[in-house]
C-alpha positions, 0 to 999 in steps of 0.5 A: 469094748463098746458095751464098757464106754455105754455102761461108763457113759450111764454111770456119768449121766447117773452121777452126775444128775444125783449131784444136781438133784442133791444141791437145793433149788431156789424157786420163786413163786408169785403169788397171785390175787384171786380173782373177783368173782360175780356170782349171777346165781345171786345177783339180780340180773337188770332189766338192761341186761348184762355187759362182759368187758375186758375178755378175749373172745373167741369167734368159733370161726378161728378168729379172736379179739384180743380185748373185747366185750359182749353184752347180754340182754335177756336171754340173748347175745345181743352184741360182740365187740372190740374194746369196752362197752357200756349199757345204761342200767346193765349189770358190768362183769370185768373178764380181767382177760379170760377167754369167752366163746359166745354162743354155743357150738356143736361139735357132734 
């Protein structure tokens, strides 16, 4: 007898799965703007060096900022910071909100 309501039970689930599946489903996909994109290969790096605002970056240590900056001078992380920063004569990329981990770290 149990093996009967197990087979009726599956033969429910089967059904009544094939009726959902069989009605259309209505989905709405937004559609979002690509990204600008700053392409350092071609861009002429100022003297002042560059500045990443508008990026949540990741500290390494399991800390984060939600909303910071890191500038870049030379070929040196020069500063990480909370909020926007601003460099005179320096090249600004907006992250707009990517993730960012400075520095590089080895996880051999």
């Amino acid at each position: 007898m149990k093996n009967i309501s197990l087979i009726t039970f599956i033969a429910l689930c089967l059904f009544s799965c094939s009726q959902e599946a069989s009605e259309p489903i209505a989905v709405e996909t937004a559609i979002s703007p690509a990204p600008a994109v700053t392409d350092l290969k071609t861009v002429t790096i100022p003297s002042a060096g560059f500045v990443i605002n508008n990026a949540k970056i990741l500290d390494g240590r399991g800390g984060m900022i939600e909303r910071g900056s890191i500038i870049v001078q030379g070929n040196q992380i020069v500063s990480v910071n909370q909020g926007d920063s601003e460099v005179a004569g320096a090249l600004t990329i907006d992250a707009e909100g990517r993730t960012l981990m400075p520095g590089f770290i080895d996880a051999h």
